[in-house]
VEXPAMI-331870 format. One line per 2 residues: number of its first residue (from 1); their letters; for each residue x, y negated, z negated of N, C-alpha, C, O. Coordinates in steps of 0.02 Angstrom, whole numbers. Example, Ala and Ser with C-alpha at 12.3 -4.5 7.8 and 13.67 -1.06 7.14 Angstrom:
<nodes>
1> AS> 660/284/-390/615/225/-390/660/165/-390/712/166/-423; 642/112/-354/684/53/-357/645/-2/-394/670/-57/-402 $
</nodes>
This chain:
<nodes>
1> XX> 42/59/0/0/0/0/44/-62/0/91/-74/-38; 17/-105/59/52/-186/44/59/-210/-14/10/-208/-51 $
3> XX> 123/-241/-41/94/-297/-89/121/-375/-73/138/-412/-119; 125/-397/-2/123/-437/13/68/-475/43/45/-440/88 $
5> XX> 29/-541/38/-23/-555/56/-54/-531/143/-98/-494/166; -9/-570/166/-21/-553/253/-4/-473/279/-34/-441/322 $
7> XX> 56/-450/234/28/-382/251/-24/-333/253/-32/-284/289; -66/-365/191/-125/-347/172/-170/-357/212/-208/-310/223 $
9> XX> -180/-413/242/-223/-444/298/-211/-401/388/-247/-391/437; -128/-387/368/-110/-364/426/-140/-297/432/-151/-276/489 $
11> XX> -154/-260/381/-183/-169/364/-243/-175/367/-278/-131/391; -270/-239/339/-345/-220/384/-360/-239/438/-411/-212/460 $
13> XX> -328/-289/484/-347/-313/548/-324/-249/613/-347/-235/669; -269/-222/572/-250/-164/609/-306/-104/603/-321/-74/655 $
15> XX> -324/-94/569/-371/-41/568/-438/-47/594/-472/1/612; -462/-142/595/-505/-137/645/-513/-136/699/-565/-143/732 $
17> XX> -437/-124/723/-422/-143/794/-413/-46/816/-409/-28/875; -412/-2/764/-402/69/775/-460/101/769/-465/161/783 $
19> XX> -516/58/743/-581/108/734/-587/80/808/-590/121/854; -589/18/821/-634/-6/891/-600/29/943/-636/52/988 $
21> XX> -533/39/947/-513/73/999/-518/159/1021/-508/193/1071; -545/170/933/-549/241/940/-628/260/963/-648/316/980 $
23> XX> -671/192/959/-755/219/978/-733/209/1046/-758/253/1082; -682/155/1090/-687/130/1165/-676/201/1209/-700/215/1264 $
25> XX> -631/242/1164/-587/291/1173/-638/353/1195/-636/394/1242; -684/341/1141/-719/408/1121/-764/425/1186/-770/474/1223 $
27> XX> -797/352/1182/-846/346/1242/-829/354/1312/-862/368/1362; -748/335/1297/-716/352/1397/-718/455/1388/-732/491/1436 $
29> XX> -708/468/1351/-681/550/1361/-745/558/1368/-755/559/1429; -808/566/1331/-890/579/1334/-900/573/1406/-915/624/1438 $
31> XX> -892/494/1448/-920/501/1510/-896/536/1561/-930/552/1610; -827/555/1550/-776/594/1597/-802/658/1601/-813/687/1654 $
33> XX> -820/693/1513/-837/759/1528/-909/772/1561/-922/824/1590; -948/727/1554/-1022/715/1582/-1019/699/1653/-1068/706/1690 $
35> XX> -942/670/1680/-931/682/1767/-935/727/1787/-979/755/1821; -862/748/1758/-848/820/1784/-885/866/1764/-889/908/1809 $
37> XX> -931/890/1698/-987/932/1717/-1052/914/1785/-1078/959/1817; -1066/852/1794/-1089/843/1855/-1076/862/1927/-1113/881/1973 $
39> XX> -990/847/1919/-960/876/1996/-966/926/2013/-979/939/2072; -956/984/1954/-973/1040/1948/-1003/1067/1994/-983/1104/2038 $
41> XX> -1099/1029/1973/-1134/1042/1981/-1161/1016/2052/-1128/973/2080; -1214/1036/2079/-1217/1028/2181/-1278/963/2162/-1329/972/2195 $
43> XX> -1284/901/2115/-1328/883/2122/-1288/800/2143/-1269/761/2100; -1283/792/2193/-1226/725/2224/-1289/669/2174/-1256/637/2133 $
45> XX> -1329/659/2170/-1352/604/2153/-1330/593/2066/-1313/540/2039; -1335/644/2040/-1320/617/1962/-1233/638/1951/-1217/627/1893 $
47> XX> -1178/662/1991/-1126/651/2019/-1104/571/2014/-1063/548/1975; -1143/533/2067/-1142/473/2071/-1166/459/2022/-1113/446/1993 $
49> XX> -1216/447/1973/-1233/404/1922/-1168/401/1874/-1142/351/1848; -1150/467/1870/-1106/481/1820/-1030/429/1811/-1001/391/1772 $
51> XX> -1026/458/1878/-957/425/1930/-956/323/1894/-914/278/1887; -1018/333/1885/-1022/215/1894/-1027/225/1827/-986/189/1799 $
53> XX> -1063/264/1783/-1056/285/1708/-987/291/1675/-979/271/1617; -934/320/1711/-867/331/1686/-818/284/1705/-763/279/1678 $
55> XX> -845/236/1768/-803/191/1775/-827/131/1747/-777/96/1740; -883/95/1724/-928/80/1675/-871/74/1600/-838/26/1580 $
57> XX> -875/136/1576/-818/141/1523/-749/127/1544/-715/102/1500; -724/136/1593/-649/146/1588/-638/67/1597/-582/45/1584 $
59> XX> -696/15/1623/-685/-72/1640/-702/-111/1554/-685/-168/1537; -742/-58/1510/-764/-83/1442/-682/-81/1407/-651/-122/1373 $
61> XX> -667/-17/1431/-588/-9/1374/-556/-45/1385/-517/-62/1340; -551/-84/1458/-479/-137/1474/-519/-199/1448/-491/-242/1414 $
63> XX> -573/-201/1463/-604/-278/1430/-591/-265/1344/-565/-314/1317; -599/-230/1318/-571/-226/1257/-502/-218/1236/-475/-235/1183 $
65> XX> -482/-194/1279/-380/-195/1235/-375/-137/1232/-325/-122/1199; -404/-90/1251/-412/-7/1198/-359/29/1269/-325/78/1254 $
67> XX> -357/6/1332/-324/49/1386/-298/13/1428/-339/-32/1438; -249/6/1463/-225/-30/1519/-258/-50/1588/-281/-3/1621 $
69> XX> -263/-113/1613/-289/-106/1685/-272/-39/1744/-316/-7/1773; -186/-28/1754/-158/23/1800/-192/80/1774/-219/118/1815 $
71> XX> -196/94/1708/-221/145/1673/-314/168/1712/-330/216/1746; -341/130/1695/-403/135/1722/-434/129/1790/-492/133/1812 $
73> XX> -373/116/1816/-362/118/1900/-366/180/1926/-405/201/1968; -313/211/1892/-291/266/1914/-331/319/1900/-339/365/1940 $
75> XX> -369/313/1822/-409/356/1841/-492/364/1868/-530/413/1872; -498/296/1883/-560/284/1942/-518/316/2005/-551/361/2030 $
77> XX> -466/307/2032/-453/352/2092/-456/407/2113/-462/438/2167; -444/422/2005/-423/527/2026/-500/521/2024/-513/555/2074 $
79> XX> -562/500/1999/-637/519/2001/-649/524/2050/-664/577/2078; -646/457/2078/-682/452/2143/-658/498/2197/-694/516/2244 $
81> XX> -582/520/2184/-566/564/2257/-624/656/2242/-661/686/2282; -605/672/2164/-643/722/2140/-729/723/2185/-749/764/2227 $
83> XX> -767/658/2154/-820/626/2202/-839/667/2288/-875/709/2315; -798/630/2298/-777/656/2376/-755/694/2391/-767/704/2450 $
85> XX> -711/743/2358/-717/817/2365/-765/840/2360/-781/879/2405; -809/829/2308/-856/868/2282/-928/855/2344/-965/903/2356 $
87> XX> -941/790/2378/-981/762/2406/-970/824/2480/-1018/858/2499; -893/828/2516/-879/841/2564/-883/926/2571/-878/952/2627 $
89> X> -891/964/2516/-903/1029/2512/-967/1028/2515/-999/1080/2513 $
</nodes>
């Protein structure tokens, strides 16, 4: 435990910055697995819902701090190519 004032301040500002990143977090892995059980599946329309659902999250995490822009780039690319595999079979 701190026993300096601002450190003190510093242990809780940090921790609200680790719950928030850990719900931004939570909610990107949730929509990913709710993709890819979609792609899975032969129904292209909720595929796509999913697809704007997961990229939806992955634009919330960079607007929050919780993930990098390149970060959330990259993996809207690997989706969307998945997408289009999945569309083109």
């Amino acid at each position: 435990m701190p026993n300096i004032k601002s450190a003190k301040k510093r242990l809780i500002t940090s921790e609200k910055a680790r719950q928030g990143n850990k719900s931004v977090k939570s909610r990107i892995t949730t929509t990913r697995g709710k993709f890819y059980a979609a792609v899975a599946g032969d129904d292209k329309a909720a595929a796509q819902t999913a697809f704007d659902a997961f990229c939806s999250a992955l634009d919330m995490g960079v607007k929050r701090g919780a993930i990098k822009k390149n970060n959330a780039n990259r993996r809207k690319s690997r989706a969307a190519l998945r997408l289009n595999a999945a569309s083109a079979a």
